[in-house]
C-alpha positions as CSV (number, residue, x, y, z in Angstrom):
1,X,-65.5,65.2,-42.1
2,X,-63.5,67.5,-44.5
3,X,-60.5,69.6,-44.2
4,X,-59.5,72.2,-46.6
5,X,-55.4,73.1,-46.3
6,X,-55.3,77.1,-46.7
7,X,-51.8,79.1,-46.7
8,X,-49.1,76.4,-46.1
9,X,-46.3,77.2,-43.9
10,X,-44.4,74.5,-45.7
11,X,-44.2,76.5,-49.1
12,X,-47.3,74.6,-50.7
13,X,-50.0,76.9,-52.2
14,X,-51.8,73.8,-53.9
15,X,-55.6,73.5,-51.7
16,X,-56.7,69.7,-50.9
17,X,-60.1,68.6,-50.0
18,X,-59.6,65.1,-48.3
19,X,-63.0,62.9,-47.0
20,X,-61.1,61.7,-43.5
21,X,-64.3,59.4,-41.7
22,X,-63.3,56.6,-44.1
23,X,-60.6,56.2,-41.6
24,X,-59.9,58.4,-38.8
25,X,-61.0,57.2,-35.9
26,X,-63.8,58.8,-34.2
27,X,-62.1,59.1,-31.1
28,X,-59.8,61.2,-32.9
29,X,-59.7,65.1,-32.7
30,X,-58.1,66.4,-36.1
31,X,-55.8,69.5,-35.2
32,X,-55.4,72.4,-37.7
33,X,-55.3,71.8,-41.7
34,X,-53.7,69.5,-43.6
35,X,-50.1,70.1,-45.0
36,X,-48.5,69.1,-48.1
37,X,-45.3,67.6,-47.6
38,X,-43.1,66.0,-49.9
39,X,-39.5,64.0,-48.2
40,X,-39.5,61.0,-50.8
41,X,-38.1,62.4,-54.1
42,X,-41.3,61.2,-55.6
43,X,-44.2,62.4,-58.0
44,X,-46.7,63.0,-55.9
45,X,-47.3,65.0,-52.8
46,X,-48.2,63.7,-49.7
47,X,-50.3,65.3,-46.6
48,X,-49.5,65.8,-42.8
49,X,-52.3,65.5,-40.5
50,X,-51.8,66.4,-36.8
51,X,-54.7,65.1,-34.4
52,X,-55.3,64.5,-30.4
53,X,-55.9,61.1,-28.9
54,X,-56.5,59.4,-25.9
55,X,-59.0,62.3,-24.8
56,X,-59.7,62.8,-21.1
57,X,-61.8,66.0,-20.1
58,X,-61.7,66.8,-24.1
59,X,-57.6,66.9,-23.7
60,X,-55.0,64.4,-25.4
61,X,-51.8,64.0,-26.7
62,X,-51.1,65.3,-30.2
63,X,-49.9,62.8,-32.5
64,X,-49.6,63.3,-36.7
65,X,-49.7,61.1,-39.6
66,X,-48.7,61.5,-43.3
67,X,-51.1,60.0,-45.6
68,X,-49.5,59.0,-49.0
69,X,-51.4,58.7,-52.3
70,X,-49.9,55.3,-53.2
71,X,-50.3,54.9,-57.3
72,X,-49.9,51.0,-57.1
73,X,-50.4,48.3,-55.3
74,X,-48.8,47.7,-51.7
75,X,-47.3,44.0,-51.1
76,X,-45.1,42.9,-48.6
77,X,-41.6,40.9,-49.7
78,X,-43.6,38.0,-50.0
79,X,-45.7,39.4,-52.6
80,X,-49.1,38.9,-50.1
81,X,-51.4,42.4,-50.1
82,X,-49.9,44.6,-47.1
83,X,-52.6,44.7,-43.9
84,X,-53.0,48.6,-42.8
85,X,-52.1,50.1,-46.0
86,X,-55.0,50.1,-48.2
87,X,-54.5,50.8,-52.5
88,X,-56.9,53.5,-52.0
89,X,-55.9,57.2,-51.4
90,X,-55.3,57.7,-49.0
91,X,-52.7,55.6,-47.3
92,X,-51.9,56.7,-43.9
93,X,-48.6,56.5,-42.6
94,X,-48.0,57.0,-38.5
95,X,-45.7,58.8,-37.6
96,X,-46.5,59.1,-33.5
97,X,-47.9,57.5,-31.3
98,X,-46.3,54.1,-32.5
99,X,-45.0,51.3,-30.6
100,X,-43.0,49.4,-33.5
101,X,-39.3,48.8,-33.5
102,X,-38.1,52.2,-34.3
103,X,-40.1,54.3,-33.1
104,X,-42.3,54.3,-29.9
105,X,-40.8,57.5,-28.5
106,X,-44.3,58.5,-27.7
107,X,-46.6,61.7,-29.2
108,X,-45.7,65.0,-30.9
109,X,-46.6,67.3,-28.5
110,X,-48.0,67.0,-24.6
111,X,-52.2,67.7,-23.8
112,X,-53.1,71.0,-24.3
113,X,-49.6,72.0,-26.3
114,X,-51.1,71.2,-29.9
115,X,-51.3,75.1,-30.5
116,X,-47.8,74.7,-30.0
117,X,-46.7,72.0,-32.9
118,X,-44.6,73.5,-35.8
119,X,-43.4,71.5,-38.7
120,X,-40.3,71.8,-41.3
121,X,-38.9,70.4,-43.6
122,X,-35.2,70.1,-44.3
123,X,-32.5,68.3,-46.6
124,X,-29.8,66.0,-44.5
125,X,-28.4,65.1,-47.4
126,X,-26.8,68.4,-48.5
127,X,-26.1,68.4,-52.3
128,X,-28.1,66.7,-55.4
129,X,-27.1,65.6,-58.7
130,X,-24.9,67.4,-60.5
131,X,-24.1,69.9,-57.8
132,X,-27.9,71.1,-57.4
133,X,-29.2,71.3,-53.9
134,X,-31.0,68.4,-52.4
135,X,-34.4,68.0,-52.0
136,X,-35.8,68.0,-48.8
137,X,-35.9,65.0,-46.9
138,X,-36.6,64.6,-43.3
139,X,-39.4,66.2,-41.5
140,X,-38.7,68.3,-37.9
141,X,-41.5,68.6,-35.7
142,X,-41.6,71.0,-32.8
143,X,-43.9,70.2,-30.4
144,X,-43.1,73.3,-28.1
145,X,-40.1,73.3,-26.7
146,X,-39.5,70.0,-25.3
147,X,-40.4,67.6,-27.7
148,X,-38.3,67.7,-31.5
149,X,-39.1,64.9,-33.5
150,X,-38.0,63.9,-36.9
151,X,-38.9,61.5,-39.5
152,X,-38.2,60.5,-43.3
153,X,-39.1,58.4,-45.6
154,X,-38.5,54.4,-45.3
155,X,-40.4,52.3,-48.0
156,X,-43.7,51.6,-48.6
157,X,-44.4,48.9,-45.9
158,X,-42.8,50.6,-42.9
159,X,-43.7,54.2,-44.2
160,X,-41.6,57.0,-42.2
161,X,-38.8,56.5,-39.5
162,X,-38.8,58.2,-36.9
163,X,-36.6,59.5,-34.5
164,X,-37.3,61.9,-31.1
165,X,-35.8,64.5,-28.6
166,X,-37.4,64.8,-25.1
167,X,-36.0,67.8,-23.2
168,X,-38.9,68.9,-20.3
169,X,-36.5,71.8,-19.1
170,X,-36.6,72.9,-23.3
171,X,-33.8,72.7,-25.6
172,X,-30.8,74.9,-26.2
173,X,-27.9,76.2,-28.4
174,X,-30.5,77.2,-31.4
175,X,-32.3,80.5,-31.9
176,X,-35.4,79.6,-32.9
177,X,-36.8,82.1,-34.3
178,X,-34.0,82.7,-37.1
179,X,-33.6,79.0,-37.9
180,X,-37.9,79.0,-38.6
181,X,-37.5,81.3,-41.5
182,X,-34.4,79.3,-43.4
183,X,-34.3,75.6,-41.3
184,X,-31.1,73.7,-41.3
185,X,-30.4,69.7,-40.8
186,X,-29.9,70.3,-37.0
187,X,-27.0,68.2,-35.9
188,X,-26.1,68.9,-32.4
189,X,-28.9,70.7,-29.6
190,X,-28.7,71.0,-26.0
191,X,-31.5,69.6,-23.9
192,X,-32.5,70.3,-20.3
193,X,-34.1,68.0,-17.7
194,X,-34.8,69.8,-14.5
195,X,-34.2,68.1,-10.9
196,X,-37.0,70.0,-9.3
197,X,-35.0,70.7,-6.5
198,X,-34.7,73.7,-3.8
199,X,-31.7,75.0,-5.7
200,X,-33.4,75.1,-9.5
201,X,-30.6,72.9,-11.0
202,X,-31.1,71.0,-14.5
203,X,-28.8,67.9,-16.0
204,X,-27.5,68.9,-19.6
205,X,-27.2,66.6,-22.1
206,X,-26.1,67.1,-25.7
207,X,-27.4,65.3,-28.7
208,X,-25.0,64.8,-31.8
209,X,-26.0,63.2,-35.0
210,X,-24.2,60.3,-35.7
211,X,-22.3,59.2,-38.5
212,X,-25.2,57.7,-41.0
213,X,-24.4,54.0,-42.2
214,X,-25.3,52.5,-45.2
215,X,-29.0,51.5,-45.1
216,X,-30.8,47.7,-46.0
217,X,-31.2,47.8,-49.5
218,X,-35.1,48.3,-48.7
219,X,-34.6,51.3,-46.9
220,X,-35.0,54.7,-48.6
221,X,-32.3,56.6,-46.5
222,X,-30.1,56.2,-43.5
223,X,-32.2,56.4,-40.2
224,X,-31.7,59.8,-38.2
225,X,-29.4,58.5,-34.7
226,X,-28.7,60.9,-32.1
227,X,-26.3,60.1,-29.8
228,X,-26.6,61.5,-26.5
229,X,-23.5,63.2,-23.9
230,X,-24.3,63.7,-20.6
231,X,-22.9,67.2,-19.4
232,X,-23.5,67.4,-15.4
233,X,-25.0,69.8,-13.3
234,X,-25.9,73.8,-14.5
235,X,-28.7,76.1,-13.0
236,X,-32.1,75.7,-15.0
237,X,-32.5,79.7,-15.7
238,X,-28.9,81.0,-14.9
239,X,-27.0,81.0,-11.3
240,X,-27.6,83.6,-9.1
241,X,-25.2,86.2,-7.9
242,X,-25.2,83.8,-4.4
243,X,-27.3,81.3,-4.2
244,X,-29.2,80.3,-1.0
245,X,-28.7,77.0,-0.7
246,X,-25.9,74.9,0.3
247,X,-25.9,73.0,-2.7
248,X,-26.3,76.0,-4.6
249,X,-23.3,78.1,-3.5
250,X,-20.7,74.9,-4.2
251,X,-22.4,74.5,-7.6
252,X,-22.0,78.3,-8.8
253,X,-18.3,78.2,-7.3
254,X,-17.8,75.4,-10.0
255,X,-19.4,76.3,-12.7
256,X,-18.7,80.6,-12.5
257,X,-15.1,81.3,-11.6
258,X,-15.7,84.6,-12.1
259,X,-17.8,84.5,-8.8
260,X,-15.4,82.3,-7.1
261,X,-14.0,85.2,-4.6
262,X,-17.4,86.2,-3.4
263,X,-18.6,83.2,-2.2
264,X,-15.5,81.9,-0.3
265,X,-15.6,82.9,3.6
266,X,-11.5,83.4,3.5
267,X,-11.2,85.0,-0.1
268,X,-6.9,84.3,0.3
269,X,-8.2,81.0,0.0
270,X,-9.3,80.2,-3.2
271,X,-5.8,79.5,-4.9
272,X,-5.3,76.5,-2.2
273,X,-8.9,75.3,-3.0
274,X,-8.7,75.5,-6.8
275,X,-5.4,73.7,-6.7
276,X,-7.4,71.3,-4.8
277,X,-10.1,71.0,-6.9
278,X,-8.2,70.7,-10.0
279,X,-10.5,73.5,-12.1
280,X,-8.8,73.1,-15.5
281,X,-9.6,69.5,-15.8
282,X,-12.9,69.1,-14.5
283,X,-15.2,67.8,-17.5
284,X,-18.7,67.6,-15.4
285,X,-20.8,68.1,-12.4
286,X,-22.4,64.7,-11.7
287,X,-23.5,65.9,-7.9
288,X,-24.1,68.5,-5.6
289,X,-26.0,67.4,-2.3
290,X,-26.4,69.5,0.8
291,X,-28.3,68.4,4.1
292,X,-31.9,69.8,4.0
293,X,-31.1,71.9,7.0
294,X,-28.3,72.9,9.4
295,X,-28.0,70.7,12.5
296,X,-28.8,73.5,14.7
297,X,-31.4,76.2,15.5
298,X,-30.9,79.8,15.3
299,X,-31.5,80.2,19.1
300,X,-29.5,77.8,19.9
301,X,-26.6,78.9,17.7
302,X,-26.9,82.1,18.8
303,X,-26.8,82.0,22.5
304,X,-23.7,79.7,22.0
305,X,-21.8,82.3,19.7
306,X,-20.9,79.5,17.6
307,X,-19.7,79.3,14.4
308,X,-22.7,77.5,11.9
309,X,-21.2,75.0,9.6
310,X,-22.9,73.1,7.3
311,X,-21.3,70.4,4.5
312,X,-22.0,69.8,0.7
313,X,-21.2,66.9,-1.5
314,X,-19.7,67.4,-5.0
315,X,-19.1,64.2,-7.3
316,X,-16.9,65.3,-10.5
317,X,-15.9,64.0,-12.8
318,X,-12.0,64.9,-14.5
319,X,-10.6,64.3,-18.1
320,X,-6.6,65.6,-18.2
321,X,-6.0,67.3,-21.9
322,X,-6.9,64.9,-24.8
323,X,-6.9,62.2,-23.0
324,X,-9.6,59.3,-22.9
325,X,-9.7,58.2,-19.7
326,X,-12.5,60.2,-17.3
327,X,-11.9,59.7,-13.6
328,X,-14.1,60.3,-10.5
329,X,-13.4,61.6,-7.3
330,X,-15.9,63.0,-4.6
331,X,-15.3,66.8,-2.7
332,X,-16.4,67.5,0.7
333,X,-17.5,71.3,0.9
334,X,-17.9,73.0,4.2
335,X,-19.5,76.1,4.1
336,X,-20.0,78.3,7.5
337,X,-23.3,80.8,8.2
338,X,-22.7,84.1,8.1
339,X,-25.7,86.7,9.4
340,X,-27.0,89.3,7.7
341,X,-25.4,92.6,7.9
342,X,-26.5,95.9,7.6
343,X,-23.4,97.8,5.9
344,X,-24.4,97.4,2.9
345,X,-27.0,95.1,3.9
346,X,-26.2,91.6,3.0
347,X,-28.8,89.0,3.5
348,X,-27.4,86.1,5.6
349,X,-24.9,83.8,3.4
350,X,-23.1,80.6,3.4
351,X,-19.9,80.9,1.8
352,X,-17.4,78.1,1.8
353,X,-14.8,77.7,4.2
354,X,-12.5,74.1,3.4
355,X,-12.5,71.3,0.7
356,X,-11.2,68.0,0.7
357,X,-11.3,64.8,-0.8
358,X,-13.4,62.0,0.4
359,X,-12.0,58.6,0.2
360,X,-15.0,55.8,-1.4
361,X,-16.7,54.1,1.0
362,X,-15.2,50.2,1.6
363,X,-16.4,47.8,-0.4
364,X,-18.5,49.8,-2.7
365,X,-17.8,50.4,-6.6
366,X,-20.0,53.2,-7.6
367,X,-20.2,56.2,-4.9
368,X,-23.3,58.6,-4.8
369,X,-23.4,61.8,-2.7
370,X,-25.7,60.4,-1.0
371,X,-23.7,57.4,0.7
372,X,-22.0,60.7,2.4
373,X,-25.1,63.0,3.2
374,X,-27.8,61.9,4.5
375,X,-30.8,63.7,3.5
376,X,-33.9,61.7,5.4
């Protein structure tokens, strides 16, 4: 088995022919060419090698490794020959899959997404010697949208750290396409995690870099940390104008209060609700849960003439100004049914009629929603 690297995306021209069944496992599926890459300030250049495992109906996760023409002998601190790294060229590195301390995240890209996988590569450490911009060093890995995952250059035992980002609903506050033609050390992203719920809502995190600390002395460079803030509740593609559900309407009056009128059933209302509410310090969404159905029919509401209520649960979360401390405190939203109307036609709405505070149920420390609405 040969590959042949043609036109590097990675700025490389140089073409390598590398014998791989010396040892790549047959159950291996090489993806693509082979890249040059070059993240440890040395003199020679290494090669990225993306490939699928674990095959079931000819499909696997993709994972990649860097193999690393080592010009001298690999020992361990005890001087003894290092198992898994051979002196012959060449010396492969994992990068993912791995299940040592440090890594074990998982693969680089899902089945079927290795046409996906795009690779950079990018200088965290932002100037040189003498003023001259630094060399690159730390890998990004795309795989898709969901996974990012980045690694650099450790020593010659433990090869490259590694480091990963999982966002199923995809990642955002980059544009993509403008960062692939000049990449940047990416310090802060957004990543979404759908709920897979009637209402299409997602749970936002954000992902800082942290402050690097000095590393052991037999570490190339400070590992990459990313240090995750959960930010509530937002709708996965946008809120709709009104949404349907329950849940829904409550969490688009939170989140949009440019829509706050509109989805009130006594629009005079909303200045006693938002005082209620406390708007200007609410720091997240943790909740919003609405029963699966009305308790009524429509027959039956309609030869009553009754007015159709239904409730919604929202668990917030408030931080006054600067301050440190975050408190907690849980909303009861009632919303009433109003039919669908013909002038303009209107499809049938719930729009919210009363808030209040719930008190937390005795003897319990942490509340849920659902210790209020029961959803069985």
């Amino acid at each position: 088995m040969t590959l042949l690297s043609g036109c590097l995306s990675l700025g490389g021209t140089e073409r390598v022919a590398l014998n791989l069944t010396d040892f790549l496992p047959a159950e291996w599926q090489p993806v693509g060419e082979l890249r040059t890459v070059d993240i440890d300030s040395d003199a020679t250049t290494e090669y990225l090698l993306f490939y699928t495992y674990d095959q079931v109906n000819g499909s696997g996760p993709t994972g990649a490794l860097i193999l690393d023409p080592q010009t001298e002998t690999v020992v361990d601190a005890q001087g003894q020959l290092a198992r898994d790294r051979p002196t012959i060229f060449p010396n492969p590195y994992a990068l993912l899959p791995s299940y040592w301390q440090g890594a074990g995240q998982g693969f680089i890209a899902a089945p079927g997404q290795q046409e996906a996988v795009s690779v950079y590569q990018v200088a965290y450490q932002t100037t040189g010697l003498l003023g001259q911009v630094a060399k690159p060093d730390t890998l990004i890995v795309r795989g898709g949208n969901t996974y990012l995952t980045f690694a650099w250059w450790q020593n010659v035992i433990d090869g490259y750290g590694v480091t990963q980002l999982y966002a199923p609903g995809g990642f955002e506050g980059l544009d993509w396409e403008v960062w692939a033609r000049s990449p940047t050390p990416i310090t802060s992203i957004i990543g979404s995690t759908p709920l897979n719920n009637r209402s299409l809502f997602c749970r936002k995190t954000r992902y800082d870099r942290a402050a690097p600390t000095p590393p052991p002395a037999n570490i190339y460079r400070p590992s990459l940390v990313f240090v995750p803030t959960d930010l509530g509740l937002f709708f996965c593609a946008g809120s709709p104008a009104h949404p349907f559900y329950p849940e829904g309407v409550v969490l688009a009056y939170l989140r949009h209060a440019e829509r706050r009128t509109a989805l009130l059933a006594e629009p005079t209302a909303q200045s006693t609700i938002d005082g209620s509410l406390n708007l200007s310090a609410l720091l997240l969404v943790d909740e919003a849960v609405g029963y699966r159905t009305v308790a009524d029919t429509l027959t039956a509401a309609t030869a009553r003439g009754d007015q159709v209520k239904t409730s919604v649960c929202a668990n917030l979360l408030y931080q006054e100004g600067n301050q440190a401390v975050v408190t907690r405190q849980i909303f009861l939203f009632v919303l009433e049914h109003h039919p669908p109307r013909l002038d303009p036609p209107t499809p049938a709405r719930l729009l919210i009629a009363t808030v209040n505070p719930l008190p937390a149920p005795s003897g319990q420390i942490a509340v849920q929603c659902h210790d209020f609405i029961d959803q069985d």
